[in-house]
N, C-alpha and C positions, 0 to 999 in steps of 0.2 A: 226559272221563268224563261231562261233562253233555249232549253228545250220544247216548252210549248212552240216558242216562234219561229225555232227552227222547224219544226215539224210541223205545224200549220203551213211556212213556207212553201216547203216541201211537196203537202200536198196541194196549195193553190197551185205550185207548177204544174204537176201531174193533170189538174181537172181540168188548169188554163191552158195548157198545151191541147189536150182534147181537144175542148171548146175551139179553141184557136185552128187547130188544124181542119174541123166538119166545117169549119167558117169558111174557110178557105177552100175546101170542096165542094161550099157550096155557091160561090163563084166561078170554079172551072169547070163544074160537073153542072150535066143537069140533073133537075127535081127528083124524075124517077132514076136516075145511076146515085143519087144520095142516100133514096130509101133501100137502095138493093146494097149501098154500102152499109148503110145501119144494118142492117140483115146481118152482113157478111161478119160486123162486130157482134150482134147479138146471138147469132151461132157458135161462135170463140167462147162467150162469156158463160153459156150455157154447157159447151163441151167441161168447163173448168167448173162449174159449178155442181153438173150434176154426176161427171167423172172422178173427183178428187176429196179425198177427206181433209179435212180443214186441219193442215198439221203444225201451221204457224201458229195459232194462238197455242196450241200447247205445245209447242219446242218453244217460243219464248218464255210460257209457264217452267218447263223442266230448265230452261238455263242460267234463270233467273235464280231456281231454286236448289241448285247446285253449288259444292263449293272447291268439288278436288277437280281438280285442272285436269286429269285423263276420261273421266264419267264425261266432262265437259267437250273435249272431242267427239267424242262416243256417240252423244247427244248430236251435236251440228252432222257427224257424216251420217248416222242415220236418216235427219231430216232430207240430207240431200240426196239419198240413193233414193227415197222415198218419191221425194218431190220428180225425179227422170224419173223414177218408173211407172208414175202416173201421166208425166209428161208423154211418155211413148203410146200409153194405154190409147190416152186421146186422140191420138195420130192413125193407132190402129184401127179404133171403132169408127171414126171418123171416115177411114179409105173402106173398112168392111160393107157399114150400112150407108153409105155416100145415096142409092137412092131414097134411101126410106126417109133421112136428114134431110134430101133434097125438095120432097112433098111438104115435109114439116114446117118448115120455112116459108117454101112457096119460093122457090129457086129455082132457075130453067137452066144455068148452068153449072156444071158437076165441078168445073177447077175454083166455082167459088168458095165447093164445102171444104176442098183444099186447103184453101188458103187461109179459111177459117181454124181447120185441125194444126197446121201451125204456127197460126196466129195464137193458139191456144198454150201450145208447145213453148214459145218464149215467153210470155205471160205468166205460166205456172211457175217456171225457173226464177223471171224478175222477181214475182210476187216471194219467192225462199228468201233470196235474197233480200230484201227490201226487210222482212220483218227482224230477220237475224241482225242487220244494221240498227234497228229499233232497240231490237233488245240491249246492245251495246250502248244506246241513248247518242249513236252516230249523224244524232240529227242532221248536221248543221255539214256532213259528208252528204247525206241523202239530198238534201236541196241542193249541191254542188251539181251531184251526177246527172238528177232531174233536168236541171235545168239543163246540161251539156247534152243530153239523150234528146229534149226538147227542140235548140236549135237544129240538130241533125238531123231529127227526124221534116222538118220544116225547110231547110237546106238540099238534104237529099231526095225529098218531094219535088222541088221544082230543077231538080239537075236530070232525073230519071223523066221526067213530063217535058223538058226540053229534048231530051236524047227520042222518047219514044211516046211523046202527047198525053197529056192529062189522062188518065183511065183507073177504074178501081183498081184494078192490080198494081200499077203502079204506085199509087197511095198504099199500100198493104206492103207492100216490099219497103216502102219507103219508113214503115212502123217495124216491122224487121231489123233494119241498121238502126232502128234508135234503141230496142230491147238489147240486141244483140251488145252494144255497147254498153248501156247499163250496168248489164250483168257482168260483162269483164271488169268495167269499172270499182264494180262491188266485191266481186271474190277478191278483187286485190287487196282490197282493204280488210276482208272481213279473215283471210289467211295471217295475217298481221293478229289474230287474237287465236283463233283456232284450228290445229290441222287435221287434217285427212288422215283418223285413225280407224282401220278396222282390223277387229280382234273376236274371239267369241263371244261378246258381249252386247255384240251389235244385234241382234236378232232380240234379245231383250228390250233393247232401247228403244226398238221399231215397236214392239209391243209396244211398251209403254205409250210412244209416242201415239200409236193408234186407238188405244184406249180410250184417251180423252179428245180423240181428233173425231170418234165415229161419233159423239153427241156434238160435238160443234157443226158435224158434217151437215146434220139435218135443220141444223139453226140458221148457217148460211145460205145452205140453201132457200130456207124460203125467205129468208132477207132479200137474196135477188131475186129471186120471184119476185116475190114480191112487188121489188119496183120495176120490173120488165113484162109482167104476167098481161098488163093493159095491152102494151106491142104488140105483144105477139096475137091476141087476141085483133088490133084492129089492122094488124097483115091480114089476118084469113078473110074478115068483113068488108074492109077498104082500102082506096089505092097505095100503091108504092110513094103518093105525093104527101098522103094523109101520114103515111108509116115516115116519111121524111121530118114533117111540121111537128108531130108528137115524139120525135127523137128530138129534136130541138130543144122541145120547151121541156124534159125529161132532163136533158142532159144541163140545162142551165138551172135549173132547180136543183137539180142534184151539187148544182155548184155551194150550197149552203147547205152541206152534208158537211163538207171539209172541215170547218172551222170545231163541230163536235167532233169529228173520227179524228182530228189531231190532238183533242185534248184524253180522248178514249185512249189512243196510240202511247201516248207518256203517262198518263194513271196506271193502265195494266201493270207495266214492267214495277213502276213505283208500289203497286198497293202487293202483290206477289210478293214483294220485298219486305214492306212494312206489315205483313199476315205473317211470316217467317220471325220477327221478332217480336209478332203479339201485340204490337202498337195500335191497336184498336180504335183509340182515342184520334189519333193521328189520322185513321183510314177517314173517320166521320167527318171531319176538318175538311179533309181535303175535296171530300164530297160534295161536300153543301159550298166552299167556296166554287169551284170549278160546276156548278150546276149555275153559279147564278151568275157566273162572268159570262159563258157558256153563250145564254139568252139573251143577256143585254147585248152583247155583241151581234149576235145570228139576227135577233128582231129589227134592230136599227139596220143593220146592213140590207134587209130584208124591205123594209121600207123606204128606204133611199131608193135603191134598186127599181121596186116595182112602179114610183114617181116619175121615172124615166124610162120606162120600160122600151114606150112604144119608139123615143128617140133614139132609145140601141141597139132595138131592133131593128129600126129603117134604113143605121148608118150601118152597119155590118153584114147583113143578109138583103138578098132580092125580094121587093114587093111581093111574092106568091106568099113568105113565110111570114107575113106581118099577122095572119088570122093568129099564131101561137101566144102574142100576149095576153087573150083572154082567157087560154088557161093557165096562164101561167098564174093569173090573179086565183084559179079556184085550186091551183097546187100546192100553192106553196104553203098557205097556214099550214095543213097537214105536213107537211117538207120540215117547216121553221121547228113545230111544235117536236118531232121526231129528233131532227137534230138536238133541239135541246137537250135531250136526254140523254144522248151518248156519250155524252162525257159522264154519266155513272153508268151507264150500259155494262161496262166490263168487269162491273161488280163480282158478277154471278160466277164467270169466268177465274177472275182472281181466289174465289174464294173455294176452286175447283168442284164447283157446280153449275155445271156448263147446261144442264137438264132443264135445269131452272125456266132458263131462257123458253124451252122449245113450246111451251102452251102460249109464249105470247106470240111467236113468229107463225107458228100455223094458223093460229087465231086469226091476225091481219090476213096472212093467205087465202085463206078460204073466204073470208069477206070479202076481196079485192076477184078473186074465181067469180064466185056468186053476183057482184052487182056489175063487174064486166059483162058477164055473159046476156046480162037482164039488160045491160044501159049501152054497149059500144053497140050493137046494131039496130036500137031506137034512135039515139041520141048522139050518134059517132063519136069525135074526139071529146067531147064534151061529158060523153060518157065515162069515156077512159078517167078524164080528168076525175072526175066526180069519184068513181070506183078508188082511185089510186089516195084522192083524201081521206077517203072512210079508213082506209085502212093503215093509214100511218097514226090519226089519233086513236086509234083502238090500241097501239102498239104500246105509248107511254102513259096510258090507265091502268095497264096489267101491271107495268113495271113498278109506278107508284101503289099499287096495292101487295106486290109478290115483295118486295123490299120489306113491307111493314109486317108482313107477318112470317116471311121466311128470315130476316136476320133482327139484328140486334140495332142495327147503326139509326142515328137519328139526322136526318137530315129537313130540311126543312125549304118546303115545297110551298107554305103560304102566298110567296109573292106570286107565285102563277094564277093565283085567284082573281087579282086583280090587273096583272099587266098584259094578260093573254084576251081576255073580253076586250079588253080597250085597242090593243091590234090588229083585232078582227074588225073594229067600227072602226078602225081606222085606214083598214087594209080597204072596204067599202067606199069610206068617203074619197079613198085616192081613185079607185074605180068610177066615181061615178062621175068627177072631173078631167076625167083624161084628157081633154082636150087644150086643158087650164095649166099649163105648168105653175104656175106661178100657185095658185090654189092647192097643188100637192105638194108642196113644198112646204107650203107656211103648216097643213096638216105634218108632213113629216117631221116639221120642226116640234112641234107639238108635241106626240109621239114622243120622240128622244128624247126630252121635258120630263116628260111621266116617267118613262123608263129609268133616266134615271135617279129620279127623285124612289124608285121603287125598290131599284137592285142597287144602289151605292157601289159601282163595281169595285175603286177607287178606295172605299173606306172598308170595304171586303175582304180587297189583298192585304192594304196592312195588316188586320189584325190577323189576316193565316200568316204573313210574314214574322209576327209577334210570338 
């Protein structure tokens, strides 16, 4: 249990730093230097998505499934020669086609696509690091450095804006020394289990590794699309103030992704392990508990949340950005209903059938392509919103049907019949009294009544503790 919480930690720091830091840009910046900073992030996140093969989920696959202590070197130096040379890749295409990037975007100037290409550069590296700590079940290190990379970078933002005034670059320099630390951070720790071996063998291992990295590659990929594909779509149609309000309410939504990708992050390594010794029975267990703590969790927090929306919106950010709470009310089921599922998401993965995955993630894609292009320039952000729902419940239909008939495990999905319709009439009635705190609240209380009268999270854990 104290790995989930470590690791949940962990990554509330990560998102809450985020969150925390655009907050605070968007108090010293103005509207449009926020939307040209979201740019400058969503150009990064894109060079590393569309650049890099996804080699963390299988080098945590290979070192989990390893047992001779030199293969196990072998394993880490390959990932890491891997991880810089895709590092650099990005650097390169990056300075090559700096204008063709720079249209893409809709960027006027060229040191931003810069700063983006090594934005990209330390992010790939943190991101080696960060999984290989995982795979160790280093949690409870990872939320240490997190957090230490978090003040820094929040400290050396206002020391660098005192020295030379608020400016994007400044902010981007300032996430710089927080990666850059990170990752020192982490090799220190993660040299303490494995070294820097290379021998003929390495060029094997990089095969390997990329084997199962080139099917994950096209899975992640349209995962972030996915949830950025709206963005970039309402940059080309509308203004840099519109591309600021829907990074907002993007990036706070996304904030109830954490709570599944931490329970995903500690299942992986665990079920890899327990498929190694054929514990089948064990894999089902652990499934169906961590599916249904999962929800209970994400929905309640999910409702509380959105009860209060507009009062944390109004204390945190400037009046222009208050229009983002009404999408946030038409994001987030889709948001809630996804995260649920990732805590069995890395089923497919575990069970190296990483292929599995890729009809459900293009599937959403192309949904979320298709009614962007139909709804962001009828119906602006609104559009976006709408587009970005469709395509997260489409996501965890496939999954509950690709499960039942591609494996064996039984897990048991009936409580979502009943507590997902009742959080949608509830997610409304909190909509339609916004004005009433007192009225959404007695609903939220409500709500987490049902809830957990439904999912028992509490008489859950005993019997998987049993």
């Amino acid at each position: 249990m104290n790995q989930y919480i470590y690791n949940f930690a962990n990554r509330l720091v990560n998102s809450f730093s985020s969150i925390v830091f655009v907050i605070i840009l968007g108090n010293t910046l103005s509207q449009e230097e926020v939307g040209i900073y979201s740019l400058v992030l969503l150009a990064s996140a894109y060079a590393i998505s569309l650049l890099t093969l996804k080699i963390n989920p299988s080098i945590i696959q290979r070192l989990n499934d390893t047992k001779n202590k030199n293969l196990l070197n072998q394993y880490f130096t390959a990932g890491l020669i891997s991880t810089l040379a895709f590092s650099v890749l990005i650097v390169s295409i990056y300075y090559t086609f700096s204008n063709m990037i720079m249209d893409g975007f809709n960027l006027e100037n060229k040191n931003f696509i810069y700063l983006a290409s090594f934005l990209a550069f330390t992010l790939t590296i943190r991101g080696y690091v960060d999984h290989i700590l995982m795979s160790l079940l280093q949690n409870k290190y990872l939320f240490f450095i997190s957090s230490i990379a978090f003040v820094v970078n929040i400290i050396s933002y206002f020391i660098l804006a005192n020295i030379y005034s608020s400016s994007i670059e400044v902010a981007i320099y300032s996430i710089y020394i927080a990666n850059i630390l990170y990752v020192v951070m982490g090799i220190f720790k993660i040299f303490q289990y494995y070294k820097f071996l290379i021998d003929k063998n390495i060029l094997l291992c990089i095969k390997s590794i990329m084997t199962f990295s080139f099917i994950v590659y096209f899975v992640s990929l349209a995962d972030f699309m996915n949830s950025n594909i709206a963005l970039l779509i309402i940059n080309q149609h509308l203004g840099k103030e519109d591309v600021a309000v829907y990074n907002y309410a993007i990036k706070i939504a996304m904030l109830f992704l954490i709570i599944g990708a931490s329970i995903s992050n500690v299942n992986y390594p665990k079920m890899t392990k327990l498929f190694s010794e054929n514990k089948i029975d064990e894999i089902s267990n652990l499934l169906t508990v961590t599916l249904k703590m999962n929800f209970y969790f994400i929905l309640i927090c999910s409702i509380i949340f959105l009860s209060i929306s507009n009062e944390i919106i109004a204390l945190i950010l400037p009046p222009e950005y208050q229009s983002m709470v009404e999408l946030l009310f038409i994001i987030l089921p889709g948001i809630v209903l996804f995260s649920g599922f990732m805590a069995i998401k890395s089923l497919f993965n575990a069970l190296n059938m990483p292929s599995v995955g890729l009809l459900i993630v293009w599937g959403s894609l192309i949904l979320n392509v298709i009614f962007s292009l139909i709804l962001v320039p009828k119906y602006g952000l609104y559009g976006g919103a709408v587009s970005t729902i469709i395509s997260f419940l489409f996501n965890p239909l496939c999954i509950i049907f690709l499960i039942r008939i591609k494996t064996d495990f039984v897990i048991d999905f009936s409580f979502l019949y009943f507590i997902f319709p009742f959080y949608l009439i509830s997610v409304y009635l909190v909509y339609q009294f916004q004005s009433e705190i007192g009225i959404k609240l007695v609903i939220s209380m409500v709500f987490i009544l049902f809830a957990s009268l439904i999912t028992n999270p509490i008489k859950i854990y005993r019997r998987y503790k049993k």
